[in-house]
N, C-alpha and C positions, 0 to 999 in steps of 0.2 A: 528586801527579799520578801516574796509574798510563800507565806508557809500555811500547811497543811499541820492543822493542831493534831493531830494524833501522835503522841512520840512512844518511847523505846516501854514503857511501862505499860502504856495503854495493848501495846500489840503483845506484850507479855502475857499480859492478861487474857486477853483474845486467846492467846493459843491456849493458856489454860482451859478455855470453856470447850476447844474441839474438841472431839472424838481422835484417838492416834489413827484411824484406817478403817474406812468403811469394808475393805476386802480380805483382811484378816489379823494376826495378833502378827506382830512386829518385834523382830528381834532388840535385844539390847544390844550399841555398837560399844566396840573397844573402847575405854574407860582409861585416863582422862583423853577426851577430844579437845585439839584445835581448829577453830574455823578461821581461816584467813580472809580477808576482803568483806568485813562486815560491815565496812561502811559504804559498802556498794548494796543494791537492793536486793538482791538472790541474798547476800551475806548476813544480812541484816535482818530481815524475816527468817531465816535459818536458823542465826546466831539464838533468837527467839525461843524458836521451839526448842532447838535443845537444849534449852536454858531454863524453860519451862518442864523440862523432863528428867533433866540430870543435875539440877541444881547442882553447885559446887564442883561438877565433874568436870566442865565445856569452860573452856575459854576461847575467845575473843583476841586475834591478835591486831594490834593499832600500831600507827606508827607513833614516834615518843610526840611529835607536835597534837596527835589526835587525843589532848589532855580532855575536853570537855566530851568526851563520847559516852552516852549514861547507862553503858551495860555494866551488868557485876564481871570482875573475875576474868580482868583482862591480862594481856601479856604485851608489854611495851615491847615493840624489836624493831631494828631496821633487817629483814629479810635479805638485804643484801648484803651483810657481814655472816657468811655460814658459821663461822667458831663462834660468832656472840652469840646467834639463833640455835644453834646447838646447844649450848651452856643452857640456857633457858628454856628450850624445849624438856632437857635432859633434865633438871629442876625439878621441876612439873611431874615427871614420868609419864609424859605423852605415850598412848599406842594407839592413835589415829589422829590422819590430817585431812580434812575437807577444804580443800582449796578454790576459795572464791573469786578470789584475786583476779583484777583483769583492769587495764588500763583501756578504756573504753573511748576516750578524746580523740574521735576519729580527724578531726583537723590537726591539730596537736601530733598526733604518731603520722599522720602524710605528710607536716612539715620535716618532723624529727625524728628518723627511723629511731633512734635511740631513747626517746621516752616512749616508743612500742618495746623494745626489746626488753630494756630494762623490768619491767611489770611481770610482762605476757613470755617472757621467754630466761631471762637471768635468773627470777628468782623463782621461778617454777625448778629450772634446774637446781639450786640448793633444797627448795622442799622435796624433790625426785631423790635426790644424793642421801637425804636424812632418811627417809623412811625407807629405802632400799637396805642402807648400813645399819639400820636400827630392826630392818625388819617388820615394820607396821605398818598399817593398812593406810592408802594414800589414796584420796579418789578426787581428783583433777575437773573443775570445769571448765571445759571451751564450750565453741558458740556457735550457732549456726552459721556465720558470716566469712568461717572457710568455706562458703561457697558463695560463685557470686550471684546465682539464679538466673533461672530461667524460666517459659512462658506458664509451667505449670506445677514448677517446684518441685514438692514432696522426695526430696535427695533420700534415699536410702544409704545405709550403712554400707562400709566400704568402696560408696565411688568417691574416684578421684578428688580431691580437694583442688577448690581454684578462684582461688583469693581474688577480689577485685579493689583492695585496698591495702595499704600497710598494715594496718590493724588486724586485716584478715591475714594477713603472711605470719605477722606474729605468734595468731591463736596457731597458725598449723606447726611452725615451729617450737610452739610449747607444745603442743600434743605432740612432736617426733620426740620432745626432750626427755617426756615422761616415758616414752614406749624406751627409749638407749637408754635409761637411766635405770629406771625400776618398773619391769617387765612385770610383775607383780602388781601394778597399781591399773584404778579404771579411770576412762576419762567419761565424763558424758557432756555432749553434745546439748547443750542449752539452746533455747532459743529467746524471745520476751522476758524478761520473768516481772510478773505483776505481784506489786505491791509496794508497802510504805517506803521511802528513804529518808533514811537519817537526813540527811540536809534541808528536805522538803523542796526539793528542785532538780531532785536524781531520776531516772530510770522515765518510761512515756509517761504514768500518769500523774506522778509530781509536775516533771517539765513541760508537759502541756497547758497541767493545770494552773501551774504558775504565773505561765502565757496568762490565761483566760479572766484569773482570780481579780488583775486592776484594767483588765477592759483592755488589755493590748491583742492583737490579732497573732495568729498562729498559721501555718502555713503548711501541710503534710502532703506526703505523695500517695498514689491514685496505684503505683505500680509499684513499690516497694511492700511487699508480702511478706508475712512472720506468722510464726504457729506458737501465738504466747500463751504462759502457763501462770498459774496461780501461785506465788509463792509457798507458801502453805503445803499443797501439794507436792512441789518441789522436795521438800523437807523430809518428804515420809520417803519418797525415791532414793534421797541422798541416805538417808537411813539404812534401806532397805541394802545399799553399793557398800557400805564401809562392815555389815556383815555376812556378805558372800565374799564369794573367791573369784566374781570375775575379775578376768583382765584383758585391756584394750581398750578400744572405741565405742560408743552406743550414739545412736541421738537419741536426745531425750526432749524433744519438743513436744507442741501442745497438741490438741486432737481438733483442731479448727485453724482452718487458714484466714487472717484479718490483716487487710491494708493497715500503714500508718492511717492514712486520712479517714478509714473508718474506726480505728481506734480513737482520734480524735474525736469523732462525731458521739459516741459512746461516753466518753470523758465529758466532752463537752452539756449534754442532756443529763445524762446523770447527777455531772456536778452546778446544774441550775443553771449553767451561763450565758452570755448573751448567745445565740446561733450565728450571729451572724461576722462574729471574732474568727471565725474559721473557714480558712480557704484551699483550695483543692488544686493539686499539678503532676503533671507528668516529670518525673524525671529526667526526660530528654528535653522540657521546657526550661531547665535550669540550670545543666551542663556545672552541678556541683562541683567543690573540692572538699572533702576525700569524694572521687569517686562511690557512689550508692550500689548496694544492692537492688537487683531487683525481686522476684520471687524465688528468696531460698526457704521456704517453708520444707522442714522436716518431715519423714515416714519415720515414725518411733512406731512398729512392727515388731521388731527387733526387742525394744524392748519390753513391751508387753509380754512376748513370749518367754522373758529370760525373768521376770515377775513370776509370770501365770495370771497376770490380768493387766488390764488397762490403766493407766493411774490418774489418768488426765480427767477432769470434767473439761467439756469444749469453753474455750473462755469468748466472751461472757460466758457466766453458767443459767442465767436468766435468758430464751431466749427472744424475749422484749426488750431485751437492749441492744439487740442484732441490727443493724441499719440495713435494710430491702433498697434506698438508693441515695444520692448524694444528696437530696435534702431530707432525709430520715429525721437530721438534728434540729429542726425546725417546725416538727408533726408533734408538737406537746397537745399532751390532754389536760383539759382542765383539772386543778390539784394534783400533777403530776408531784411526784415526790424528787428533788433534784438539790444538793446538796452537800458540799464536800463531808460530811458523816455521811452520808446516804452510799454519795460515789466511793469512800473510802471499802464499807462495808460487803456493795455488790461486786467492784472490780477488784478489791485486794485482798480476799478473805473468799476461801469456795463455799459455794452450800452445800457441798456434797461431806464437810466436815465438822457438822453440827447433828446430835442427836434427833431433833427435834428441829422439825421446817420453821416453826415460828421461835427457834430461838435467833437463828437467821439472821432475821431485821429487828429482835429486841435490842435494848440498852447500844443504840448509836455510839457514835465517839460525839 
């Protein structure tokens, strides 16, 4: 396995040196918190910061085989037993669930609706049923990939959902589960989320990088569009949802629309590797299974206004590492800085969450 050295202490750390919000003082959420799905990368960069914030408060829920997973102050369950997951929430004295959880194996859920269901739709329904009968604040992420896109994206809040895969059927049927269940809780609409994973071959810029790290070629589409967000950022939103009183739907994607393959090419230059391991196609040149999205990039409007500001930096937040055309990844300047600490730093971690510009690119991973 080719792995990215930064792990769960190193990003600890990190969030320790941010700033909580460049746009204002941030409420405290309900006390103690569960984050489920932390070892997915929205979960895991999360899992972080409020772990960096609330020591001892925030737990971490894993499944019992996920024994070597190196956060503090975790909670063994299988979320598909509700009486055992209750016992052990009930423990705890849980009064909030941030639910990360998502079975994302889009071949995998289009071979076997039932490892979709299972994830994205069974045990959302026991986390909906708990914090409903418990009364605590529950705030659900689905994905942008309820939708299947189109030639110019930007889905606004409340159109129609219209899944072009299993996996997307799933996410909308978890978002119906939580609306019948507990009417009280919010869902947001994720899109990307950039940053570290635990396994170092999760989420694009792991599994790209991974591609790239022993000189194996990589392959991205030209017409598959996302409006990804910084982890990090993410965090302070999720925050911001478990002390209000919304309830319902929001998307919550990023404030820039980027291809896979120019995500790639981003990844590729920053993290120093060869240019030419990466190659570029149209979606209808490949006639996938799962079926693809093409451009479901989000209009998070919606939520800005339910904020009162924007939350998003446009990812990149450098915009030098914008690719202008499809060989952008191959325009290096001499002493270009390219580097898996380097790429780690500019793609997984926002600038806009640093006191200080040059603390930014101080002390690398």
């Amino acid at each position: 396995m080719s792995k990215n050295p930064a792990n769960y202490q190193l990003v600890l750390n990190e969030c320790r040196r941010q700033i909580d919000s460049p746009y204002r003082a941030l409420p405290v959420p309900p006390l103690p918190l569960v984050i489920t799905g932390v070892t997915g990368v929205a979960g895991y960069g999360t899992l972080a910061y409020f772990q960096s914030r609330f020591p001892e408060k925030v737990f971490g829920v894993v499944q019992e085989t996920d024994v070597d997973f190196p956060a503090p102050n975790l909670i063994y369950s299988n979320l598909r037993d509700y009486e055992a997951m209750s016992g052990l929430f009930d423990r705890a004295g849980v009064r909030a669930i941030l639910d990360c959880a998502g079975n994302c194996a889009l071949k995998a859920c289009q071979l076997d609706r039932r490892i979709a269901w299972d994830l994205n739709v069974e045990i959302v329904r026991n986390l909906a049923r708990y914090s409903r009968e418990r009364s605590i604040r529950l705030v659900h992420l689905s994905v942008d990939m309820v939708f299947k896109g189109r030639p110019r994206g930007a889905y606004k809040d409340g159109e129609p959902t219209c899944p072009a895969n299993v996996y997307g059927e799933s996410m909308v049927a978890g978002e119906r589960a939580v609306a019948e269940l507990d009417p009280y809780a919010a869902t947001l609409r994720i899109s990307m989320p950039m940053g570290i994973s635990y396994n170092w071959h999760a989420g694009a810029i792991d599994w790209i990088a991974a591609r790239f790290r022993p000189n194996r070629p990589a392959t991205l589409y030209y017409n598959e569009v996302r409006t990804p967000t910084y982890v990090d950022e993410m965090a302070r939103v999720f925050r911001e949802f478990l002390c209000n009183d919304f309830s319902g739907v929001v998307n919550c994607g990023g404030a820039r629309q980027v291809s896979l393959y120019q995500m790639a090419q981003i990844i590729n230059r920053t993290g120093g590797f060869a240019p030419e391991l990466l190659y570029g196609m149209r979606i209808e040149e490949s006639c996938p299974v799962p079926p693809r999205v093409r451009n479901c990039s989000l209009d998070s409007s919606k939520l800005a206004e339910i904020l009162g500001y924007s939350p998003f930096t446009p990812w990149p937040g450098d915009r030098n590492h914008l690719p202008d055309s499809r060989r952008w990844h191959y325009n290096r300047r001499p002493n270009e800085p390219g580097s898996t600490p380097y790429m780690n730093r500019v793609l997984c971690f926002s600038p806009t969450l640093y006191a200080k510009g040059v603390d930014y690119l101080a002390d690398l991973f």
